[in-house]
N, C-alpha and C positions, 0 to 999 in steps of 0.2 A: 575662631571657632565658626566653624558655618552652622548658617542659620535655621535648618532643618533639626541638627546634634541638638544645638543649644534649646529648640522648640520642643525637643522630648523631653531631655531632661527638665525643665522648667513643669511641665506636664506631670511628668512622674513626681517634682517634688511638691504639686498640688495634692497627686492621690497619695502618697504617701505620708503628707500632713494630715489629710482628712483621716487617714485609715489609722494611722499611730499616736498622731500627735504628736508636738514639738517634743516633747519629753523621750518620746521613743523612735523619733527621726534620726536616723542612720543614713551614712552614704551610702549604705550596703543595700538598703530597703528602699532606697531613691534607684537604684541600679537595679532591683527587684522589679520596680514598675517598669523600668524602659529596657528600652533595647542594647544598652550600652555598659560596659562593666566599669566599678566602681574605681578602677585605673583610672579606666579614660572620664568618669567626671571629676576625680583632682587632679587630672591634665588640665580641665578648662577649669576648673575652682579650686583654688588651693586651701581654701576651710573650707568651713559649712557654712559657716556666716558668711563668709563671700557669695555661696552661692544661692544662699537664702536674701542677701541684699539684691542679686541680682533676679530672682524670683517675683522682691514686692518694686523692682522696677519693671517690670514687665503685666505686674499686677495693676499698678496707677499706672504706665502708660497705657495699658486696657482701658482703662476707668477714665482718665484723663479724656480719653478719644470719644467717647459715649455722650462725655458732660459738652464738646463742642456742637455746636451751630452754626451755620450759613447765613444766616436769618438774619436781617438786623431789627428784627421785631422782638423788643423785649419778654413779650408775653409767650412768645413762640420758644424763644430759647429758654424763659424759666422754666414751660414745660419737658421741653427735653431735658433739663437738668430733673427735674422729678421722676420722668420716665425710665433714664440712668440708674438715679438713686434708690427708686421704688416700683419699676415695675419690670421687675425679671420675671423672663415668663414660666422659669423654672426657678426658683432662687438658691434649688438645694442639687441639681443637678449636675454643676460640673465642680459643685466643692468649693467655690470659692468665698461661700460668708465664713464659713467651718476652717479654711486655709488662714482665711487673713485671721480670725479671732482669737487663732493660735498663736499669731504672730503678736497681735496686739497684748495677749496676754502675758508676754517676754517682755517688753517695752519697758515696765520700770526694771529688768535687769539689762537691756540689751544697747546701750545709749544711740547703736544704729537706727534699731528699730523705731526706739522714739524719736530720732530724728526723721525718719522716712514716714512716720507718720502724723507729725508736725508739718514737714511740706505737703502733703496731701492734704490735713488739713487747712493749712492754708490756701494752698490755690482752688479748693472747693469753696471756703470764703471769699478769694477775691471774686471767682468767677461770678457768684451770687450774689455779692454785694454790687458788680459791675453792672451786673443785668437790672437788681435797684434801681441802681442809682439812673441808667438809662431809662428805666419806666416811668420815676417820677420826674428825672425833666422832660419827659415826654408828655406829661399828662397821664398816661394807663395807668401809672399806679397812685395812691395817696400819700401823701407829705408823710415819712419816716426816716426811721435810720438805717441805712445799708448795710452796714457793719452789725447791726444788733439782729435784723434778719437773716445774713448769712449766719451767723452762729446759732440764732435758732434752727434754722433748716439744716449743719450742720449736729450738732446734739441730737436732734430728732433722727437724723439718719443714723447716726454711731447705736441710739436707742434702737433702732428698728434692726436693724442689722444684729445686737444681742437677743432683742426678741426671736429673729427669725432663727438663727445658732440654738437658744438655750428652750426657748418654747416654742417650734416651729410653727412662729406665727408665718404667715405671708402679709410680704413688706408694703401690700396694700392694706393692709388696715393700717399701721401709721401713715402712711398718703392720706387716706383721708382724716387724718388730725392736723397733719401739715397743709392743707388745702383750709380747713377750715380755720386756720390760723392765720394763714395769707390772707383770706376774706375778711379777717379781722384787721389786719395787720396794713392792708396794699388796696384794699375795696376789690381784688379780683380774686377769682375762681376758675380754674382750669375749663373747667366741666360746661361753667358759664357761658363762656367767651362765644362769640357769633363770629364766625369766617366772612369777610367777606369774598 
């Protein structure tokens, strides 16, 4: 499938999760939003769950790519991972808290889904717990556990991310619970930090 096809459809079956919901997501209404007829996306996906798996790969490799760094400065990459996680600067504008929450809401029926969102969660724990574990042998951050912060700053994001879905918070007010948790947790604070 070239990569233009595949970029609509992926596209259309964000806005026609936002606009329907899983429950009312049709191929036909995925072919509604794009430019292509519903032939030709069970040409390239032969269910729906196929092409809804290949939807939240395209969704964690977004997500994925956001959470990397250059940096090898621990402080610098935890901040990007917060920035990723909580500071969209739209959060409701291209659909994608409302896309995935649809998805996550199929999870105890869809054994994909919860598996595509067990790797996600995962490698959002190791990332965080890497960048840990880097800060305190480095000194930047205090003597804890890696593992039990990534899963804090994991739940705090899956929280903020229902917040923003179900009471259109913006995913900065939980940053700043998750920052003032690090300052308890690591002795630093984003906001803190002095550049040299």
């Amino acid at each position: 499938m070239d990569a233009e096809t595949r970029a609509e459809i992926l596209e259309a079956t964000n806005r026609a999760l936002c606009e329907h919901g899983y429950a009312g997501l049709t191929v036909q209404r995925i072919a509604d939003e794009a430019s292509v007829t519903s032939a030709a996306i069970h040409y390239h996906f032969d269910t729906k769950e196929e092409l809804l798996n290949a939807f939240l790969d395209d969704l964690i490799g977004r997500f994925e790519s956001e959470l990397s760094c250059e940096s090898a400065d621990p402080q610098t990459r935890l901040d990007t991972v917060l920035d990723a996680v909580f500071s969209r600067k739209n959060p409701g504008a291209d659909g994608f808290p409302v896309a995935v929450m649809e998805l996550k809401a199929q999870a105890p029926y869809h054994e994909l889904f919860r598996e595509r969102f067990l790797d996600f969660d995962g490698v959002m724990r190791e990332v965080v717990a890497d960048i840990v574990r880097d800060g305190v042998a480095g000194g930047e951050f205090d003597e804890t556990d890696p593992e039990e912060i990534a899963r804090l700053i994991t739940t705090m994001s899956n929280g903020a991310h229902a917040r923003v879905v179900a009471l259109d918070e913006h995913p900065a007010e939980t940053r700043r619970i998750v920052e003032d948790a690090l300052e308890l947790h690591l002795g630093w604070r984003p906001d803190a930090r002095v550049d040299e």
